[in-house]
Every structure is written in C-alpha cells, then in structure tokens.
C-alpha positions as CSV (number, residue, x, y, z in Angstrom):
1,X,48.7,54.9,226.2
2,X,47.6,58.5,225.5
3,X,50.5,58.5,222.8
4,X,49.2,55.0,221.0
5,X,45.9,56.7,221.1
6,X,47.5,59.9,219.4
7,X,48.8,57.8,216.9
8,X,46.1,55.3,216.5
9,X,43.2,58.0,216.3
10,X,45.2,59.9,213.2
11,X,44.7,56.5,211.7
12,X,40.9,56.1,212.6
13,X,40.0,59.9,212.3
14,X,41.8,60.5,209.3
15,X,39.8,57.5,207.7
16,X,36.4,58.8,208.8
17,X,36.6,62.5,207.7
18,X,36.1,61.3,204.7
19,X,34.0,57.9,205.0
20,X,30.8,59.4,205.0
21,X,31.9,61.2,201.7
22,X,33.3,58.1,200.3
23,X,30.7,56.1,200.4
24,X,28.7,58.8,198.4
25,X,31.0,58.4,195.6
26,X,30.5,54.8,195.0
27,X,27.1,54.9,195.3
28,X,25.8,55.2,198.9
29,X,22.9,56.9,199.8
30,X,22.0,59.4,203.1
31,X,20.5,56.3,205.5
32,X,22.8,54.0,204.4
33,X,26.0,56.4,205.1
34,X,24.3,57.2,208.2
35,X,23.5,53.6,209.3
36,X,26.9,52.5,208.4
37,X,28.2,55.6,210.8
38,X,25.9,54.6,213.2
39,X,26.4,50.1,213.5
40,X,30.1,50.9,213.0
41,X,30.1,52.6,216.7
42,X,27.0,50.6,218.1
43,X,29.3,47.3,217.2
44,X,32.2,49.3,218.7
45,X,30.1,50.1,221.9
46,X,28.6,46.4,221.9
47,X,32.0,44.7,221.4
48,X,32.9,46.9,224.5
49,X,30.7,45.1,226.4
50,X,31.5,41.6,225.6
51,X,35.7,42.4,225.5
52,X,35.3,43.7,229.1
53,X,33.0,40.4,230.3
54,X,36.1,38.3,229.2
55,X,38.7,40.6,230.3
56,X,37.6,40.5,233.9
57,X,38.0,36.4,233.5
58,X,41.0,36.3,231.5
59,X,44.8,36.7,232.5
60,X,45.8,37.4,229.0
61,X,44.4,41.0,228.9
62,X,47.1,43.1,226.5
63,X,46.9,40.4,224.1
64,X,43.1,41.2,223.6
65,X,44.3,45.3,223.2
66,X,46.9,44.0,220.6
67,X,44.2,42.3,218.7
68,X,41.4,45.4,219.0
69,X,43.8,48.1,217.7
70,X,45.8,45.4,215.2
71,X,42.0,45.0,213.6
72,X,40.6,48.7,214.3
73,X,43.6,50.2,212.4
74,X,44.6,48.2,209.8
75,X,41.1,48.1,208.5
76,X,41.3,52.0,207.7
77,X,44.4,51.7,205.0
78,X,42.6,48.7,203.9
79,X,39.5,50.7,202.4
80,X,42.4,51.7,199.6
81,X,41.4,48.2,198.1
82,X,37.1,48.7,198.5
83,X,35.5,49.8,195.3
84,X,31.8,49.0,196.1
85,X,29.9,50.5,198.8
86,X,29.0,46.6,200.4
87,X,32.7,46.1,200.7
88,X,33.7,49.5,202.3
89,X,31.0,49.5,204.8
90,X,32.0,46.4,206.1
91,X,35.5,47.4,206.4
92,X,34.0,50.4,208.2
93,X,32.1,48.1,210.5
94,X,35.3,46.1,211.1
95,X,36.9,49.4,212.6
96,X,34.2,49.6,214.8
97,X,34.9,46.5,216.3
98,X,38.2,46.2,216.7
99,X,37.7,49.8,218.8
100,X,35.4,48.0,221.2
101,X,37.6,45.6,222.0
102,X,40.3,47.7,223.4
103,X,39.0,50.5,224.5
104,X,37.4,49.2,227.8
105,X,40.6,47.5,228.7
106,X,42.3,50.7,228.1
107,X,39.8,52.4,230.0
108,X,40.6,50.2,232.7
109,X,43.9,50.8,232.8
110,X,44.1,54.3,233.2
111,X,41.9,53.8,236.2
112,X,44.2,52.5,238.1
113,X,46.0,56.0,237.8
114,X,43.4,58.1,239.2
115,X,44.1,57.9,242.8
116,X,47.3,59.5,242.0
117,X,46.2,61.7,239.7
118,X,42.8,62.9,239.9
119,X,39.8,61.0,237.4
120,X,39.2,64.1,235.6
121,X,42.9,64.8,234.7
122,X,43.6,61.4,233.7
123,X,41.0,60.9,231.3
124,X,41.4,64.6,230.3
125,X,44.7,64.4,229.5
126,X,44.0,60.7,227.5
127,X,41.4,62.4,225.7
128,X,43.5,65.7,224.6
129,X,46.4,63.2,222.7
130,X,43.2,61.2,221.6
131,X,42.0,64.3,219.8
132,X,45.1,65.5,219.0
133,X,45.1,62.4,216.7
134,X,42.1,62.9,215.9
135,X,42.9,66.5,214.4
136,X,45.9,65.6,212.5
137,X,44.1,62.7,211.2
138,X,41.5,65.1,208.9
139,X,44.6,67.5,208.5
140,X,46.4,64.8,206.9
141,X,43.8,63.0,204.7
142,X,43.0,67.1,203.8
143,X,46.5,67.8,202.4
144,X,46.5,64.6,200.0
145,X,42.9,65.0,198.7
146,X,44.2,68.9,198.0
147,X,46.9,67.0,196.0
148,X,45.4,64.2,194.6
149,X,41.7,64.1,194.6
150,X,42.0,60.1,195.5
151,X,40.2,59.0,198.2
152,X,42.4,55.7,198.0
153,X,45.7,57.3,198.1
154,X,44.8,59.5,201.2
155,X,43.7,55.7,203.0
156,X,46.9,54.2,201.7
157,X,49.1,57.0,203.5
158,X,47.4,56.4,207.4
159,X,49.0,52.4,207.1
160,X,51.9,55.1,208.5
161,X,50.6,56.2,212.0
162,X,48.6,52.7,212.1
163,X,52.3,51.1,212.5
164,X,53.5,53.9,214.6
165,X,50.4,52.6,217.2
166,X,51.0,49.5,217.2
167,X,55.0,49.7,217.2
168,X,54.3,52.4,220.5
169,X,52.1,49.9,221.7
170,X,54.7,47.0,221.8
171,X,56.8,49.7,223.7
172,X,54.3,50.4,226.9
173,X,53.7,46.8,227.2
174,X,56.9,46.0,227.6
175,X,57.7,49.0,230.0
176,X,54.2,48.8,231.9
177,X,53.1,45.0,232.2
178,X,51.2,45.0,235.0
179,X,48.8,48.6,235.1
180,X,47.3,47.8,238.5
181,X,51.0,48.4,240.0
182,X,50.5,51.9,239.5
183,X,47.0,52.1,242.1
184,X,48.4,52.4,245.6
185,X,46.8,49.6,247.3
186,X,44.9,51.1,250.5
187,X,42.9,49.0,252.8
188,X,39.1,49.9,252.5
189,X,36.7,49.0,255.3
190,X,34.8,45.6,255.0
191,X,31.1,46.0,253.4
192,X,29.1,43.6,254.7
193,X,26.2,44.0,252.3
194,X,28.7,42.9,249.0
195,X,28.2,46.8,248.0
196,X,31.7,46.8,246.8
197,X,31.7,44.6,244.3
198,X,27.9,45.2,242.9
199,X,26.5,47.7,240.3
200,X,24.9,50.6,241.8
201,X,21.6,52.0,241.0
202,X,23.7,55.3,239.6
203,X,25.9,53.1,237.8
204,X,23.1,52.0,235.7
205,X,21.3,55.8,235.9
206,X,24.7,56.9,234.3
207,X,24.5,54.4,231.9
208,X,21.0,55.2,230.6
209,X,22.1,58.7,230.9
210,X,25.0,58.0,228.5
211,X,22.5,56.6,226.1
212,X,20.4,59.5,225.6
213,X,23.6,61.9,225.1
214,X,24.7,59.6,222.6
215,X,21.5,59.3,220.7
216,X,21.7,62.8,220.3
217,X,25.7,63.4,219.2
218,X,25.2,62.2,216.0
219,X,28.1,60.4,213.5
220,X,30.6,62.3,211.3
221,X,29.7,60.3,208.4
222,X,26.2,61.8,208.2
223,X,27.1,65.0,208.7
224,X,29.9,64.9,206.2
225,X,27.6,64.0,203.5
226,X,25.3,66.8,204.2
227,X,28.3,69.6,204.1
228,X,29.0,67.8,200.8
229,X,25.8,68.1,199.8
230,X,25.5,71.9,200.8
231,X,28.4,72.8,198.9
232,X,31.1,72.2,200.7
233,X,34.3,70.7,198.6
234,X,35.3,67.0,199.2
235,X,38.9,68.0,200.0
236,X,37.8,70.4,202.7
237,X,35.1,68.2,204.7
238,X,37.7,67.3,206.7
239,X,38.8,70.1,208.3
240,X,35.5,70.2,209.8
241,X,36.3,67.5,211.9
242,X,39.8,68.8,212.4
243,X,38.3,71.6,213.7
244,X,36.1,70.2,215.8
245,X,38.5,67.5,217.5
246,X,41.2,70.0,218.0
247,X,38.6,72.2,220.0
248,X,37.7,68.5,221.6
249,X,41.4,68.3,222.6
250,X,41.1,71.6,224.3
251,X,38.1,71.2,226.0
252,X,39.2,68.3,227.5
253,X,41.4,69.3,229.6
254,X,39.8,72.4,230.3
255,X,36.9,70.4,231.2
256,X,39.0,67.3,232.9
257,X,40.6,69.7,235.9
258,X,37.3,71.3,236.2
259,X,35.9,68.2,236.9
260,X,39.1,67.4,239.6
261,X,37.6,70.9,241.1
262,X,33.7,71.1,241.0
263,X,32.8,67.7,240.1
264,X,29.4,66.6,238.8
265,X,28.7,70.1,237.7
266,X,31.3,70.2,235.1
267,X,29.1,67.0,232.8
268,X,25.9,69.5,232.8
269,X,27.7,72.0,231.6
270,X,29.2,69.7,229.0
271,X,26.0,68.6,227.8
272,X,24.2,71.9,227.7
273,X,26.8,73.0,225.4
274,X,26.7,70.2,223.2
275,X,23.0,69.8,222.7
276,X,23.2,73.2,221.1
277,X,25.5,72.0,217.9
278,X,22.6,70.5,215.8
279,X,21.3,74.0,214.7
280,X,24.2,74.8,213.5
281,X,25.0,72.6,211.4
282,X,21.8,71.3,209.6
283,X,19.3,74.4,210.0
284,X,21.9,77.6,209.5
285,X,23.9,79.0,206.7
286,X,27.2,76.3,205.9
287,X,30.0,78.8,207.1
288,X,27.8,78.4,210.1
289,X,28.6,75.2,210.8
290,X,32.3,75.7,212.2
291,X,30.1,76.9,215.0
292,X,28.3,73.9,215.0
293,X,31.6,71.3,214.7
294,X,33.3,73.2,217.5
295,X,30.3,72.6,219.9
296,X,30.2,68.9,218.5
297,X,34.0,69.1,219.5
298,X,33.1,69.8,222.7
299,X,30.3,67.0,222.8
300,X,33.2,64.6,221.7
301,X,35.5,65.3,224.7
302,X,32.6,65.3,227.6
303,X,32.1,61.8,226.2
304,X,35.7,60.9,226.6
305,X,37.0,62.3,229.4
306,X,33.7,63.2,232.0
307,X,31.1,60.7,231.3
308,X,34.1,58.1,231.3
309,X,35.7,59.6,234.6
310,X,31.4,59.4,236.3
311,X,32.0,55.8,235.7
312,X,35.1,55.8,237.0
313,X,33.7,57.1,240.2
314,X,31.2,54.2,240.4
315,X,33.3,51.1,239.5
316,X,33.0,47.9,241.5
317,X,35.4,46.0,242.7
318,X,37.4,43.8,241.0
319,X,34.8,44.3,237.7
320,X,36.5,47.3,236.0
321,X,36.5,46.6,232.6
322,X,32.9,44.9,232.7
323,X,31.7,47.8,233.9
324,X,33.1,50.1,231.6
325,X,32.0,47.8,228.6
326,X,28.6,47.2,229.7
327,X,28.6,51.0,229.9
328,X,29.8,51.7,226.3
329,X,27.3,48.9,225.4
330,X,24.5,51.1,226.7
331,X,26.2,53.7,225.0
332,X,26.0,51.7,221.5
333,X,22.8,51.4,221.9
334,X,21.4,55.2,222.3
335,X,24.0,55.9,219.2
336,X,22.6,53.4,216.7
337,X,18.8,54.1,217.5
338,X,20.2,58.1,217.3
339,X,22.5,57.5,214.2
340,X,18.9,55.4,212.5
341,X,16.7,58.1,213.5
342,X,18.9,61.0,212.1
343,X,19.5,58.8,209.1
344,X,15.3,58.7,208.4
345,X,14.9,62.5,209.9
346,X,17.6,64.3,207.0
347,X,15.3,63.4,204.3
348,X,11.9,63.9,206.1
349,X,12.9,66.9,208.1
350,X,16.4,69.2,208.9
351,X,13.7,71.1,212.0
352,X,12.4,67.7,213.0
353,X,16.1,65.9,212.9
354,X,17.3,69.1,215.0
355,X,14.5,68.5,217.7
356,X,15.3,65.0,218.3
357,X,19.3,65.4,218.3
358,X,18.8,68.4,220.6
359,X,15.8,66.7,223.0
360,X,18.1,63.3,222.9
361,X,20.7,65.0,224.9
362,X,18.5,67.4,227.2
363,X,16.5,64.3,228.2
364,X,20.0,62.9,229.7
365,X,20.0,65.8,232.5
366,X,17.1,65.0,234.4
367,X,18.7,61.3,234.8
368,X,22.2,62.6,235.2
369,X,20.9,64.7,238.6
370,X,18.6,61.5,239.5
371,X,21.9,59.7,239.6
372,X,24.1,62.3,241.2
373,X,21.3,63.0,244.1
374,X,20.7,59.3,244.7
375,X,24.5,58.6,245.0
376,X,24.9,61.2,247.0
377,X,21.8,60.5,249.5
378,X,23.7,56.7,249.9
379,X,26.5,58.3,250.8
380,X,24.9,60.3,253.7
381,X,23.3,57.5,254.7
382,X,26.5,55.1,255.0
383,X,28.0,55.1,258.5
C-alpha cells in the first residue's frame, strides 16, 4: 500500500503545489483559496468518518478503496479542463473526498501489521513513500511550469502516476485479499465490562487533541498564495512543498522508530516542533520560509505516522476503521474552523494569524498528557 500511496500522492501533491496558485489566476481571492484548501480536507476528514461507519458493516471493503482513490486521483488531471474558479474548486473538493474514503480503510489495514512490526514503524514507513510522493509530486509539476508556464499542461501530465496507483493497486489486491491474515491471532483475556469493543475516554481525548493540531497546521493552498504574493515565482512555489514533504518523509521514520522506543514522548516532541513553522513563513523575510516549510514538513509526518499510530494504540475491537474515521472526522473539523480562521486572519493580521496557528497546536498538549496519564492510570488499575 505504501507504494500506491507513493504513486497516488505524486498525483495529489503534485496537483496541490500549485492549486492555491491556480485558483489566483482565474480569479480567486485569499479566503476563498483558503476555504477551498480548507472544505477540501474537512470533506476528506468527514467522508473518513462515514467510509469507516460502512466499512465496519460491509464485506465489500477494497471495492470502497478502489472507488476513493479512482475519484481522489482522477480528479487532479481533470482540473486540465477547469477554466473558472467555481468549477476548479469543486474539482478540488472532489479530491478531498475521494481521500476520505480510502484512507481509513487503508489505515485499517496496516493495523493489522503492527503486532509484527511495531505501530510506529509501520505507519512511519507508510508515511515516508507517502511523502516520497508527495515530494516528487511538486518536483514534477516544477519542471513543466519551468518549461511551459501552463498550469493545464503540468495537471494533464500526473493522469501518469494516477494510473500507475490504481494499476499497483489492482496488484496488492490481488496478492493481499484478506489484510487481517497478516495480524497473528492471540487469545486475549475476556473483559467482562465490554471494554474491548467500546471507545475509551483517551480515544476521544486523542481525538479532540488531533483537532486542535490540525486547526493550527494550516493548508498549502493558503500558504502558496502568500509566497506568490511575496514574490515568489509561480514555477518555484512548488518546491516549497517539495521541500517540505521530503523533510516529512524523513522525519517520519526518524520519528516512527522513536516512537517504537519512547513512545508517547516522541508526539510532544512532534508538536512542539511544528507549532513553531507559522513564524516563519508569514512574519519573516521569504528565503525564511524554507525554515518554515521544513518544520511544516515535520508537522505533516507527526500527523501521519504518530498521531495515527496513538489511535492505533486505542482501537476497539472489531471497530477499526470507525474508529479511525471518526477520528479523521474530528480531525476535519479542527482543520476547516483553522483553514476559515487563517483564511479571515491573512488579511486582518500576519501577528494575529501567527498567534492562533501557533496557540491551536500548543493547546493540543495539555489534552495529549490528559489522555496519556488517564490511559495510563486505567491501566494500573486493571488486574
């Protein structure tokens, strides 16, 4: 799945390192590019929720992953054809939900691998080919916009890696059918109270958790606009996000087998990092703002790979992918009121949007240890 997701986030990244600017040339404005950016990944992080309900009632589970990434990355190429703002956001908005409605089943699958292989390594190591796609997505779209200067030819060319996804896709589900055979199936002690296959309170402390990082992370598309805006050339916005995924790809498996040795630790350290990007690239001189996209980078990947492997840790029984949807719902949620907020904040204030993005994330701490202690106090207490 890791190399689909290589393949299938060249397509999606390539397409957004240069939606935001896009949009601005036919004839979008800073809170609509931001509010696009931002109900294109709250419908991704809603649809999560609603794909994983069914998927937990529902036999026919790959055919729902065929549909999400047959509609996430065929929409990208498709923006080729848009020549009005109205019509490219919604195509944007269609990628968005076509992402949620795979990725918690994908999610789910690679839980079953952890046992074997540690959470933090598995998602690490999903997330490193994800950003690895992710890199040579911007990379790509960089090199035809250096040739071309046509936003439309540069979308045309990722119909490429969006068949290469979905051909590779075809391929694991024909090898790997059935992803709960790779779980070694061990016997766990009966729990009389129907712990097992309920929501814990840290479950949901995670989740709310989640919601404030995310409200604070931001979208590509607004920040695009504003390197655009500050001088930086169209062609070369998207090695920003090149820059930043690739450290994102890095990062998460640095920060994936940390997490296999220190645990809960590892996520604070990811956030503190992240909640220190804002500056960088909205108050400080442009050249600045490599900083700033490499600590974004690093943002990207403790969403991936640790806050998805916390989840992990907490899943009930037999409700795997609901639980990871409702928790990308959540998720959706703190990144639309974020991506509005930021949308309203660029044009009012850069020190007052910088407060908020920065406070969003450092407000998720204090419930991140609320969750970690409480967990840990019912473990103690469990004979």
């Amino acid at each position: 799945m890791g190399v689909v997701d290589l393949f299938g986030d060249t397509t999606y990244s390539g397409g957004a390192s240069m939606n935001g600017v896009f949009l601005a040339s036919v004839g979008a404005g800073a809170v609509v590019i931001s509010m696009v950016g931002g109900l294109s990944e709250f419908l991704n992080y809603l649809t999560r929720g609603v794909s994983g309900y069914f998927a937990d009632r529902i036999r026919r589970r790959w055919a729902l992953v065929f549909v999400g990434y047959g509609v996430n990355l065929l929409a990208v190429p498709a923006l080729a054809l848009a020549g009005h703002w109205p019509l490219a956001a919604g195509l944007i908005l269609l990628q968005g939900v076509g992402r949620g409605v795979r990725k918690p089943l994908v999610q789910a699958m690679l839980s079953y691998t952890t046992k074997r292989y540690g959470k933090g390594w598995v998602y690490g190591v999903n997330t490193a080919l994800d950003h690895t796609g992710r890199t040579l997505g911007p990379l790509l779209v960089a090199g035809v916009l250096l040739f071309t200067e046509i936003f439309q030819a540069a979308y045309a060319l990722l119909i490429i890696p969006a068949v290469l996804a979905l051909v590779t896709l075809t391929v694991v589900r024909i090898r790997f059918p059935a992803p709960a055979s790779f779980e070694q199936q061990q016997p766990s002690a009966p729990d009389p109270s129907g712990q097992q296959r309920e929501f814990r309170r840290s479950y949901w402390l995670y989740l709310a958790a989640g919601a404030c990082f995310a409200a604070g992370l931001m979208n590509f598309e607004l920040i695009s606009f504003h390197l655009f805006r500050n001088g930086v050339a169209h062609n070369s916005v998207p090695l920003y996000l090149a820059l930043a995924t690739g450290v994102g790809a890095l990062a998460s498996l640095g920060l994936g087998k940390l997490y296999d040795r220190v645990g809960f630790p590892t996520v604070i350290v990811g956030v503190l990092a992240t909640a220190t990007f804002s500056p960088f690239v909205f108050l400080l001189p442009v050249h600045l703002a490599l900083v700033g996209m490499a600590l974004w980078g690093i943002g990207q990947a403790t969403q991936d790979s640790l806050l998805a492997a916390l989840v992990a840790s907490v899943l009930p029984q037999g409700r795997r992918n609901l639980a990871f949807g409702l928790y990308y719902a959540g998720y959706g949620v703190g990144w639309l009121v974020g991506a509005v907020a930021a949308g309203l904040l660029y044009e009012q204030s850069r020190v007052a949007l910088v407060l908020f993005a920065a406070g969003a994330q450092l407000a998720s701490v204090p419930i991140f240890l609320a969750a970690r202690l409480g967990r840990r106090a019912a473990e103690e207490s469990t004979p």
